[in-house]
N, C-alpha and C positions, 0 to 999 in steps of 0.2 A: 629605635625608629619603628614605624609604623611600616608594616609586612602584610597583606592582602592578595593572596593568589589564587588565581581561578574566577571564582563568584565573587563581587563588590555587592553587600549586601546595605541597603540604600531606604532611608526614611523617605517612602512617598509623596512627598508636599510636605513645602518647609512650613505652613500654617493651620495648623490642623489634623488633616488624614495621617493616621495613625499605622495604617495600609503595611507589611514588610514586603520587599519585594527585591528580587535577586537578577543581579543584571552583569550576565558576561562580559567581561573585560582583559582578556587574553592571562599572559602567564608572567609580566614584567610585573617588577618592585612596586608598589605606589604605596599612595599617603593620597585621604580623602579628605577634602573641608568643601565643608557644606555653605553657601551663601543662602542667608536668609531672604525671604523675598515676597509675594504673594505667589507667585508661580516658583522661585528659588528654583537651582539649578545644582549641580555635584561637579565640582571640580578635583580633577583624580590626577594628580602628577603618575607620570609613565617611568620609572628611573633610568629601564635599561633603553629604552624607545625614545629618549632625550627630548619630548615632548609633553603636554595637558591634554588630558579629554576632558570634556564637558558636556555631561548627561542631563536630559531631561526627568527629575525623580517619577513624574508622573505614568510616562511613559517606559522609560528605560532606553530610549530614544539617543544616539550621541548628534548633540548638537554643536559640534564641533571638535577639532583636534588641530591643539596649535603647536608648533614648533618653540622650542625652548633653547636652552643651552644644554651641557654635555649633564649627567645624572640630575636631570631635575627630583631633587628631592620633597619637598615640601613647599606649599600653597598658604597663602593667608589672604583673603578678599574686605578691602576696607571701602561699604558701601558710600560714605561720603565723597569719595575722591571717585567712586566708581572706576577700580584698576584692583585687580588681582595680583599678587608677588610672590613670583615662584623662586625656591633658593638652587641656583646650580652648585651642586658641589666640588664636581670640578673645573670648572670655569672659573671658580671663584668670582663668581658673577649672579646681579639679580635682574632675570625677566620681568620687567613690568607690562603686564597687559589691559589691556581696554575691554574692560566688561561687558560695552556697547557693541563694539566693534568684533568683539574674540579677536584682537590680532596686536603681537606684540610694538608697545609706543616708545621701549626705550628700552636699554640694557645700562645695569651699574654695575661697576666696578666694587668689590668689596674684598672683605678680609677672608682669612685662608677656611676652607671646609665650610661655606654656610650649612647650616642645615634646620633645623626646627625652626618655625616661624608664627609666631602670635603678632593680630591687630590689637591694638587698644581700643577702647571700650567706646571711645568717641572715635573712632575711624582717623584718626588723626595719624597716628604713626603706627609703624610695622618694628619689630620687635625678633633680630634673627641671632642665635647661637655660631659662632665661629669659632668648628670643633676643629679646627687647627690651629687656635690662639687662646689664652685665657677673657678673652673679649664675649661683649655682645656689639652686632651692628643696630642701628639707631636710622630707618626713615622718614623722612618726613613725606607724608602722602600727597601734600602741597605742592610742592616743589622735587620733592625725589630727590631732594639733598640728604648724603650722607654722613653718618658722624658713628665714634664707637667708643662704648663707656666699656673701660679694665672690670671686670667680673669677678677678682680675684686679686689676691697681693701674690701669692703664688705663679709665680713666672710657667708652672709647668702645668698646671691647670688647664683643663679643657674644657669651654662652654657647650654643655649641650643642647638646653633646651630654655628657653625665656618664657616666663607669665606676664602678663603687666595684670594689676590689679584692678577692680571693680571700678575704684574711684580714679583710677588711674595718676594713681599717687608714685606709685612702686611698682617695681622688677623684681622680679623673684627668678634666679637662673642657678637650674643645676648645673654644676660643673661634676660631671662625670668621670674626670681625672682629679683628683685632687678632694673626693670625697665629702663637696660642702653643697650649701644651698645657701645663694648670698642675696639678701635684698637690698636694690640700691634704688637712688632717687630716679625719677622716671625722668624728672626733667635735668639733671645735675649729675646724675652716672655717682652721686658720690655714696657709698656703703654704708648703710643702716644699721645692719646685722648679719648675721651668718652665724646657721646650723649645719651642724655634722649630725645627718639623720643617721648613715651606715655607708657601706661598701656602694658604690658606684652609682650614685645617684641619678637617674637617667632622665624622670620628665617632673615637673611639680607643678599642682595644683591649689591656686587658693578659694579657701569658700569667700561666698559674695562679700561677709562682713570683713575679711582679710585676717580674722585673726586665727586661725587655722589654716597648714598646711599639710596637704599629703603629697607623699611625694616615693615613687616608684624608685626602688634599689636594685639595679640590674644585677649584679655581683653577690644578691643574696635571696633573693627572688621574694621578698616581701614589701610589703608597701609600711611607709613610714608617717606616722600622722602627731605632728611639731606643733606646737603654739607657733606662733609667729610675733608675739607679746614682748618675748626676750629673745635675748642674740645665742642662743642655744635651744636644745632640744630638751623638751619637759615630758614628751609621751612616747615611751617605749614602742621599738619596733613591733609588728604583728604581720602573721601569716598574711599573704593578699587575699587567701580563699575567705577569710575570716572579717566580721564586721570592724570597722577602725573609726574607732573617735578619739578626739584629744579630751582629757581631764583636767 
């Protein structure tokens, strides 16, 4: 997870200004996503303050602080639908808010431990890890119906963190218990392939073309960089501090 304490140090304008600038944010857990925008805004879940701030980059300014559920962990903003989705972890519960408004339009019921949360590429759907089930949850930004694809044939498996891809074909979700990275259909939940990068695989990134994955090993402190081609792992592990490309 994402740890930030003290300074939340904050890209200036999401179009353009290149500016860094550091903007107090007291001393609770959070996780930052950034909403792109012409003026674009920072939305910063609070974990131990059970609420969102929402910063102005420009200024440093908070333009807002909403009430959420109990440990809001993580935020994803899907500008089509114009609503923000914060995961409460313990609530087992997702905040949905209104972007226009800042003020929350609805609370879902979901699976056990939400926590990481990626939008898809089309703003279409929200994409959340349920690190107390081998699942991922599955929204639809439309409607805010919920649905949740098995992540794992491993019953003891833990979802930590979900990607959905560029084309928005595939999922790609570390499971952090159970040592894999599984990619499954975006629309069909159904499993493509699975890599065992290393020890505790905690968040995975794919590059735009998808055929490359890196993917961070909490358990071994280096970053792992996979084809995504085949249903294994083709590019040895390497140090984080050190340059990683697949061959």
């Amino acid at each position: 997870m994402h740890r930030i304490l003290g300074l939340l140090a904050l890209l200036a304008g999401a179009v353009g200004a290149a500016a860094l600038t550091s903007i107090a944010a007291g001393s609770a857990d959070r996780t930052a996503q950034a909403i792109p925008g012409l003026r674009g805004t920072i939305w910063v879940t609070n974990r131990v303050l059970n609420n969102v701030t929402v910063f102005d980059p420009a200024t440093g300014g908070v333009v807002a602080t909403i009430p959420t559920g109990r440990s809001s962990a993580d935020v994803a903003v899907s500008q089509r639908a114009g609503k923000a989705y914060v995961t409460n972890e313990t609530d087992n519960s997702i905040s949905v808010i209104s972007t226009s408004s800042r003020s929350v339009i609805g609370t879902i019921a979901v699976g056990a431990v939400p926590h990481h949360v990626k939008v898809s590429q089309d703003g279409r759907r929200i994409y959340f890890g349920e690190f107390g089930t081998n699942k991922i949850g599955v929204i639809d930004t439309r409607t805010d119906a919920f649905t949740e694809f098995a992540a794992s044939t491993n019953a003891a498996a833990r979802s930590h963190s979900p990607f959905p891809s560029r084309d928005g074909k595939t999922v790609f979700v570390a499971n952090e218990i159970g040592d894999e990275v599984v990619a499954l259909d975006a629309a069909t939940g159904q499993t493509r392939f699975t890599v065992s990068p290393g020890t505790r695989p905690s968040e995975v990134l794919a590059t735009p073309d998808g055929r490359s994955l890196y993917i961070s090993l909490r358990g071994e402190n280096k970053l792992s960089c996979s084809t995504s081609r085949r249903a294994r792992s083709r590019a040895s592990s390497r140090s984080a501090r050190s340059r990683t490309r697949c061959n």
